[in-house]
Backbone as JSON Lines, residues from 0, in Angstrom:
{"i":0,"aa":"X","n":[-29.42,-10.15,-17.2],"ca":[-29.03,-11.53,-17.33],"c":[-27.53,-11.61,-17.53]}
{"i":1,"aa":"X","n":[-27.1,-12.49,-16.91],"ca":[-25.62,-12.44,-17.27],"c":[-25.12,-13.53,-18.22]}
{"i":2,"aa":"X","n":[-24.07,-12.78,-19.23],"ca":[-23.5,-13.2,-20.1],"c":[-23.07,-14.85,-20.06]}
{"i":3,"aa":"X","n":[-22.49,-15.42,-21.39],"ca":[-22.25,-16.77,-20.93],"c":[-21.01,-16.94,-20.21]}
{"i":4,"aa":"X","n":[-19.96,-15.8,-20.39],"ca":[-18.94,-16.32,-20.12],"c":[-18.91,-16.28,-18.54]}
{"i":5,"aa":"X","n":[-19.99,-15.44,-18.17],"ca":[-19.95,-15.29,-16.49],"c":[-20.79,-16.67,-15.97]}
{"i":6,"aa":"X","n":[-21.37,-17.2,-16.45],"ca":[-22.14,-18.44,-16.15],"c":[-20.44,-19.65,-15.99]}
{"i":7,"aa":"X","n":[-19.91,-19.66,-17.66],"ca":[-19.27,-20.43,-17.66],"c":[-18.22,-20.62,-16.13]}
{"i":8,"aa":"X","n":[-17.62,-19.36,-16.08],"ca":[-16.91,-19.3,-15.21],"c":[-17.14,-19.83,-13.63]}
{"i":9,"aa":"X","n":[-18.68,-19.37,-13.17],"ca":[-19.1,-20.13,-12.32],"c":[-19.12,-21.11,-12.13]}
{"i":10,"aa":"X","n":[-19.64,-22.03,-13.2],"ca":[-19.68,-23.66,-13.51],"c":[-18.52,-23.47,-13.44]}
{"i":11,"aa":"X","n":[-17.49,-23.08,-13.64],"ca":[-16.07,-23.86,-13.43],"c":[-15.97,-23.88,-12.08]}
{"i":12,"aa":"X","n":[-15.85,-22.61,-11.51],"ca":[-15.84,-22.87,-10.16],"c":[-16.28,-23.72,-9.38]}
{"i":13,"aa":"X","n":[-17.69,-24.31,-9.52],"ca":[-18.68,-24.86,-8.45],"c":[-17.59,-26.09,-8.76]}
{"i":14,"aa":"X","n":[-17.21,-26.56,-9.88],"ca":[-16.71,-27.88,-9.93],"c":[-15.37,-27.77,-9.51]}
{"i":15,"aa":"X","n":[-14.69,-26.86,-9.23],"ca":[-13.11,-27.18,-8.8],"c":[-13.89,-27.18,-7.04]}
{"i":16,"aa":"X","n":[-14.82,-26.49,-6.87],"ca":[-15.51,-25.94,-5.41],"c":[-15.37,-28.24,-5.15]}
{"i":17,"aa":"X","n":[-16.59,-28.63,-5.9],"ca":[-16.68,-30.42,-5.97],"c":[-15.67,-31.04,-5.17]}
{"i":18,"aa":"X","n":[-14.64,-30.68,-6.48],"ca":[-13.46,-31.21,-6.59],"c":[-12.39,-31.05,-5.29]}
{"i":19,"aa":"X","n":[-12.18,-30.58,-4.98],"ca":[-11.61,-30.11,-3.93],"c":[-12.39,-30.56,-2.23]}
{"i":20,"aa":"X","n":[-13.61,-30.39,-2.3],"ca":[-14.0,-31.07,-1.07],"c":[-13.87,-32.49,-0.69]}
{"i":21,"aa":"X","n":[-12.97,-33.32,-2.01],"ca":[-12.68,-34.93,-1.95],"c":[-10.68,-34.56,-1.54]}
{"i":22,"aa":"X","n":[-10.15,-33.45,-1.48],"ca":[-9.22,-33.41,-1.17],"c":[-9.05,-33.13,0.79]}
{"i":23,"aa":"X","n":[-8.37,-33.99,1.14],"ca":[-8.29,-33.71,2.56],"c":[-7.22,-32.97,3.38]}
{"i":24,"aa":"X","n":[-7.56,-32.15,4.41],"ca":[-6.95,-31.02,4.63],"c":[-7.57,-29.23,3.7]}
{"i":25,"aa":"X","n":[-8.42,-29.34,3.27],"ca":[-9.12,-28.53,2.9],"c":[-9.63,-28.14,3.62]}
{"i":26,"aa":"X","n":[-10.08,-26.3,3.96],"ca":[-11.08,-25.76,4.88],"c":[-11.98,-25.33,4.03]}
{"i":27,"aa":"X","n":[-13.22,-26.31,3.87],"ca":[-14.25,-25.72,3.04],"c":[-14.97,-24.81,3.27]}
{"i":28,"aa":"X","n":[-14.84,-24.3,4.26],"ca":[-15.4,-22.86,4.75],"c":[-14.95,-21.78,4.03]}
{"i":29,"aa":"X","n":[-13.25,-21.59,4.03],"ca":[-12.84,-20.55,3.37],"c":[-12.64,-20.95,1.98]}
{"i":30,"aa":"X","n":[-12.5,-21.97,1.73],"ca":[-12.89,-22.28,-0.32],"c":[-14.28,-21.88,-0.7]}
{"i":31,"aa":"X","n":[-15.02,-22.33,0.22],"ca":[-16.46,-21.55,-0.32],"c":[-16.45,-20.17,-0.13]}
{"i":32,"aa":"X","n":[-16.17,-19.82,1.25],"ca":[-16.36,-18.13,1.26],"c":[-15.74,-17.38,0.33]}
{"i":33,"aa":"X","n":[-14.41,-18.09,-0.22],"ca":[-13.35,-16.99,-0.85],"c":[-14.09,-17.13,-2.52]}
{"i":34,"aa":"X","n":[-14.69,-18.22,-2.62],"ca":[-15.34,-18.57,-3.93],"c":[-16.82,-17.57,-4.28]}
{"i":35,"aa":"X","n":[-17.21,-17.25,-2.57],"ca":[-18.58,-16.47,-3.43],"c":[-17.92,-14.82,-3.31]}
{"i":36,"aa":"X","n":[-16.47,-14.39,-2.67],"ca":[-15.94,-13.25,-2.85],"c":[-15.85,-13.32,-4.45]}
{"i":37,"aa":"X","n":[-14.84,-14.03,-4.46],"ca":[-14.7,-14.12,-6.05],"c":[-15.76,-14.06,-7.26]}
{"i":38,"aa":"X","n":[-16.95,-15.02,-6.91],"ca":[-17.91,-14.68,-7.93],"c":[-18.42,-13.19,-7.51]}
{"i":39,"aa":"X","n":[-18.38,-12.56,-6.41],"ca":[-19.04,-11.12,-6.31],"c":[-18.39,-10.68,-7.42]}
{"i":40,"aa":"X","n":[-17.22,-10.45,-7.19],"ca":[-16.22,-9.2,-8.04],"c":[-16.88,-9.73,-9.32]}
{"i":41,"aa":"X","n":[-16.61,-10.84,-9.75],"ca":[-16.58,-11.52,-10.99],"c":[-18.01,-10.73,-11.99]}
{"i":42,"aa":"X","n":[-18.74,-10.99,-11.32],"ca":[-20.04,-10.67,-11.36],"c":[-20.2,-8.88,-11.37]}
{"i":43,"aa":"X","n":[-19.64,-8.34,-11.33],"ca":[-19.77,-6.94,-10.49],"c":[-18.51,-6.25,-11.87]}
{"i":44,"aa":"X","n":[-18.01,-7.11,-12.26],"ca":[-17.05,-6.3,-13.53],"c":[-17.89,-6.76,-14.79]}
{"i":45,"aa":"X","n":[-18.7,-6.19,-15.39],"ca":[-19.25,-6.23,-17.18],"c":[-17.9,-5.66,-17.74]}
{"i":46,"aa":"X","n":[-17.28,-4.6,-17.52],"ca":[-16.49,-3.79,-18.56],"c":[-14.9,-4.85,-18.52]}
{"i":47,"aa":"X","n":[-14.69,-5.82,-18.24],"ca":[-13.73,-6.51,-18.41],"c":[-13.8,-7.52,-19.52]}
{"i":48,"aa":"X","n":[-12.62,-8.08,-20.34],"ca":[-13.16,-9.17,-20.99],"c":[-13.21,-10.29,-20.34]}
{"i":49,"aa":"X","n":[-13.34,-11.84,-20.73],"ca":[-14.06,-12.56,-20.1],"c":[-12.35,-13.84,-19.19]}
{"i":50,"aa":"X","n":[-10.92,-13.13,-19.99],"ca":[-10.35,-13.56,-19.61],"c":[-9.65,-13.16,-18.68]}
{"i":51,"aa":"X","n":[-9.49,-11.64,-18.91],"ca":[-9.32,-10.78,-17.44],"c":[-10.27,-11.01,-15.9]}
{"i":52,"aa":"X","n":[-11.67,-11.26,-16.54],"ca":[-12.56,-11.69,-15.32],"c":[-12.56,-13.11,-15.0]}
{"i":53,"aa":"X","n":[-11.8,-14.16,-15.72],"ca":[-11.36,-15.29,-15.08],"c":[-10.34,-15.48,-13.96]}
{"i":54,"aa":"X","n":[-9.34,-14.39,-15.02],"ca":[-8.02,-14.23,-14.07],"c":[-8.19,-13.72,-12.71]}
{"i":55,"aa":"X","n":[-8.81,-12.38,-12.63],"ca":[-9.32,-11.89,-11.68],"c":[-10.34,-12.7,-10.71]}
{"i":56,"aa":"X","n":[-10.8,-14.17,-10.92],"ca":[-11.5,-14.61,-10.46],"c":[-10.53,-15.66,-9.54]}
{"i":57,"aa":"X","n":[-9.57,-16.38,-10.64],"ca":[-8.67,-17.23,-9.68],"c":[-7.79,-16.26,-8.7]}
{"i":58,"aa":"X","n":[-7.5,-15.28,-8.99],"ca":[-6.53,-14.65,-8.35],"c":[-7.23,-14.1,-6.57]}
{"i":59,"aa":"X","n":[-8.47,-13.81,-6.69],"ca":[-9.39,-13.59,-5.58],"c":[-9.29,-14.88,-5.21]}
{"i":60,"aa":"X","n":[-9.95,-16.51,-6.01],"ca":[-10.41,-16.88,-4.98],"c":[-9.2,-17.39,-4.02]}
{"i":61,"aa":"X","n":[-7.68,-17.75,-4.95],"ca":[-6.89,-18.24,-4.27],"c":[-6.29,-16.78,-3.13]}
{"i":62,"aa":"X","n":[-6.4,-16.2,-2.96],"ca":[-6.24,-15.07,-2.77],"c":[-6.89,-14.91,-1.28]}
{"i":63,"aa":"X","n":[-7.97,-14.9,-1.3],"ca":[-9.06,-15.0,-0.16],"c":[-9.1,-16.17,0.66]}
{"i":64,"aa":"X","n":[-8.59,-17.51,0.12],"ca":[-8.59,-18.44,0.45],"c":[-7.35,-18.56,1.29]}
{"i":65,"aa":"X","n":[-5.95,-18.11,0.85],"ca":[-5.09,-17.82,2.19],"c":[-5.17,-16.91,3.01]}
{"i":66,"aa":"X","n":[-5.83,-15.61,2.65],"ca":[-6.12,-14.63,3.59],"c":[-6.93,-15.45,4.73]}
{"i":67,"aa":"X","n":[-8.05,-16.38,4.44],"ca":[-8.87,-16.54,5.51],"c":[-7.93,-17.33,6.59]}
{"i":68,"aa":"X","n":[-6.96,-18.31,6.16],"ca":[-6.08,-19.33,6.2],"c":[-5.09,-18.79,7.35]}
{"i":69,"aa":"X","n":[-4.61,-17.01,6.52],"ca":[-3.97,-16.73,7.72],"c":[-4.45,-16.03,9.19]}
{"i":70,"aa":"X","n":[-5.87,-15.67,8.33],"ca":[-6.88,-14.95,9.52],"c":[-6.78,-15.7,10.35]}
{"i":71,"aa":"X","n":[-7.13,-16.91,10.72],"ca":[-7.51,-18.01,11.35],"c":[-6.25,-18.53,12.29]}
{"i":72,"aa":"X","n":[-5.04,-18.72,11.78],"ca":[-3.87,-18.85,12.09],"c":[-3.58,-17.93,13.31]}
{"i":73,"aa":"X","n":[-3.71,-16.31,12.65],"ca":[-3.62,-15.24,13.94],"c":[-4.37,-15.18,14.88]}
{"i":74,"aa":"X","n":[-5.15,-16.03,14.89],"ca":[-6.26,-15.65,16.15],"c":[-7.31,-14.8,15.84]}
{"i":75,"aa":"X","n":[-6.98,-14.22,14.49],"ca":[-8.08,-12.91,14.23],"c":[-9.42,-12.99,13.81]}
{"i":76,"aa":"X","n":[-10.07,-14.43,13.25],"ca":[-10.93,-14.77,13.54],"c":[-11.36,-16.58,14.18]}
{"i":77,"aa":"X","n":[-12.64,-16.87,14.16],"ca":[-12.41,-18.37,14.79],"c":[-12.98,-19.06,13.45]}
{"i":78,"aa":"X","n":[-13.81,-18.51,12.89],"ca":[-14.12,-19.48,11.84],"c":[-13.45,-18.7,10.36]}
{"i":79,"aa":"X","n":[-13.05,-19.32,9.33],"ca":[-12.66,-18.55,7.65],"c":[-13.76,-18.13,6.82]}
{"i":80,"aa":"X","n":[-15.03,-18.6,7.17],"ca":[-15.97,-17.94,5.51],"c":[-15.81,-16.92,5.33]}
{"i":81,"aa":"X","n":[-16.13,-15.85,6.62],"ca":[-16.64,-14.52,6.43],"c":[-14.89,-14.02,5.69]}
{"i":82,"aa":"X","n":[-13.6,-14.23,6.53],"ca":[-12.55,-13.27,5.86],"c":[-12.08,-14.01,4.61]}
{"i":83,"aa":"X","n":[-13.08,-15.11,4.05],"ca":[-12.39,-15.32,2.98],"c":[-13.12,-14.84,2.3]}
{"i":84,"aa":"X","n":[-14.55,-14.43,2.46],"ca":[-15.37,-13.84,1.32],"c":[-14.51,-11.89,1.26]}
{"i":85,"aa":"X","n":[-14.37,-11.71,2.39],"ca":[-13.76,-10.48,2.36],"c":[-12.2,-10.43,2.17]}
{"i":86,"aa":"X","n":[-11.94,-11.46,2.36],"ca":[-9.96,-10.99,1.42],"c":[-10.47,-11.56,0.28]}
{"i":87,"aa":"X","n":[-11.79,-12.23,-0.41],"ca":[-10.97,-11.9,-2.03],"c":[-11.79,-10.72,-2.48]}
{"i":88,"aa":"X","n":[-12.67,-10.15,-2.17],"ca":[-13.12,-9.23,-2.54],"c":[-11.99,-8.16,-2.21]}
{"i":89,"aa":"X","n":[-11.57,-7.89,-1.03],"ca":[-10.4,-6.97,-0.66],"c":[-9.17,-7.14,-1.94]}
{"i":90,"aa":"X","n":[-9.0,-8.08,-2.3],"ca":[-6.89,-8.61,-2.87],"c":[-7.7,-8.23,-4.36]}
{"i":91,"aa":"X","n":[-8.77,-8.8,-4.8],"ca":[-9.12,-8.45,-6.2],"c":[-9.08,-6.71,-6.48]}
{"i":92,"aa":"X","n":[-9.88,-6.19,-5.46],"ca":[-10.0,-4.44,-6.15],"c":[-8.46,-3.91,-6.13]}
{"i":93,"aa":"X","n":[-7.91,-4.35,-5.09],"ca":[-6.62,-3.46,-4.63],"c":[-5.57,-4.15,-5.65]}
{"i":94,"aa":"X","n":[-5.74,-5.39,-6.28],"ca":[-4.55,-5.82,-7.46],"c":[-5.0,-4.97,-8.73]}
{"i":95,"aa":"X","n":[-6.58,-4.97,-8.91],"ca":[-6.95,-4.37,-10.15],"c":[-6.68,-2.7,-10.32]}
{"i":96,"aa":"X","n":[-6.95,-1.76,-9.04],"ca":[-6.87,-0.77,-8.69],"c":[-5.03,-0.16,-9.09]}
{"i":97,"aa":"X","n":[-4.29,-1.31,-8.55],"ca":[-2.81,-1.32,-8.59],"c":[-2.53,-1.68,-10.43]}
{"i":98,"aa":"X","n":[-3.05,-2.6,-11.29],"ca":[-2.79,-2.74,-12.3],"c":[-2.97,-1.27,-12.87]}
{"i":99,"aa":"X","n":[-4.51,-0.81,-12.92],"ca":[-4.64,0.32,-13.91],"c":[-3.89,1.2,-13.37]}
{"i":100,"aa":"X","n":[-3.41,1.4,-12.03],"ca":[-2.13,2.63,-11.96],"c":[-1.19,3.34,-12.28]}
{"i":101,"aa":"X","n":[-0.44,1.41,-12.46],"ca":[0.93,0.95,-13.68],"c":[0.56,1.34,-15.29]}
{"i":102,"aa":"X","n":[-0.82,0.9,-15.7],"ca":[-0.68,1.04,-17.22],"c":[-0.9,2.66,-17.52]}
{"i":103,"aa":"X","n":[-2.04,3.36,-16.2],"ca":[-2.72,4.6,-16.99],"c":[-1.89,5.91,-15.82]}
{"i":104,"aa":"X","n":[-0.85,5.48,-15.06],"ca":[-0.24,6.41,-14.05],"c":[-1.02,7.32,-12.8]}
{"i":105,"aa":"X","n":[-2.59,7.0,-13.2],"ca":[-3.09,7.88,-12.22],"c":[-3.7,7.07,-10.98]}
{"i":106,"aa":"X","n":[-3.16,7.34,-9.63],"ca":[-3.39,6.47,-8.56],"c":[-4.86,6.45,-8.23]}
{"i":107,"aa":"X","n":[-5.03,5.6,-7.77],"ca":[-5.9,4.89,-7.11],"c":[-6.56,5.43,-6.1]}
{"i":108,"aa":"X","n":[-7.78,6.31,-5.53],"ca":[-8.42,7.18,-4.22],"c":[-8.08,6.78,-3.14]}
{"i":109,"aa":"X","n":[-7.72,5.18,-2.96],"ca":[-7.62,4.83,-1.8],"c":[-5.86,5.03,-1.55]}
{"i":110,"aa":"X","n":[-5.05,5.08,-2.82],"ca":[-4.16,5.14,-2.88],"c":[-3.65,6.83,-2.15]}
{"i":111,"aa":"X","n":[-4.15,7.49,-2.3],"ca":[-4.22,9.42,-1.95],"c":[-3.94,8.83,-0.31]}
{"i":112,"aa":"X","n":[-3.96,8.28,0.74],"ca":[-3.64,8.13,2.12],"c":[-2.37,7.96,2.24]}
{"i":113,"aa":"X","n":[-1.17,7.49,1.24],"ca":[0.25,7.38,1.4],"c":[1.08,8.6,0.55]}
{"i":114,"aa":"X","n":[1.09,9.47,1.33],"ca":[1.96,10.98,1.53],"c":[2.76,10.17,0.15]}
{"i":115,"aa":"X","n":[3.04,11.62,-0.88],"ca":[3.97,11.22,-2.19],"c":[2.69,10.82,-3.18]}
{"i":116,"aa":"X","n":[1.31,10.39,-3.0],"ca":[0.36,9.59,-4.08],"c":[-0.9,10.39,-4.1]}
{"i":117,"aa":"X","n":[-1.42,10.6,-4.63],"ca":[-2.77,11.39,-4.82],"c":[-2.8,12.73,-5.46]}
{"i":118,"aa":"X","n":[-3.93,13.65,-4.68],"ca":[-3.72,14.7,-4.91],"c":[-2.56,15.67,-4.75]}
{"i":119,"aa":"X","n":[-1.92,16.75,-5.46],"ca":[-1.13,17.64,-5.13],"c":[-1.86,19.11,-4.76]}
């Protein structure tokens, strides 16, 4: 069962999700898609506290929400849900992955592919 603060957080979301579909010029495709990236991660971190997994929640969804924005722009896809559910899931691991680097110095696995980082 999940905690309250992961409920709460949702309910926040669904209502900025509301809120925002009365704003025009919105692509509710990629606000929703980048919104259920975001609740994945959200959902998928217990060992965080509940304000780190907020942060981490706006930071995906706004996050995912221009990724899809620019997907769409390039030609690289025709519709935003799908790359907005996948840039915020993508921008969330790789910011969080990049934080604990900075505090605990040891890189990141995916990080080991740029010659100078990983294994020696």
């Amino acid at each position: 069962m999940a905690d309250i603060s992961s409920g709460s957080i949702a309910a926040a979301g669904l209502v900025g999700v509301s809120a925002a579909s009365l704003v025009p010029g919105i692509d509710l495709e990629a606000l929703i898609g980048a919104f259920a990236g975001a609740l994945f991660f959200m959902v998928m971190s217990k060992d965080l506290s509940w304000k780190a997994r907020a942060g981490n929640f706006l930071l995906s969804w706004v996050g995912g929400y221009f990724f899809a924005a620019e997907s769409v722009a390039r030609e690289w896809s025709t519709t935003s849900a799908l790359p907005a559910m996948l840039g915020g899931l993508f921008i969330v691991a790789v910011c969080v992955s990049i934080l604990e680097f900075v505090q605990t110095g040891k890189a990141p696995a995916w990080l080991s592919i740029i010659p100078g980082f990983g294994k020696k």
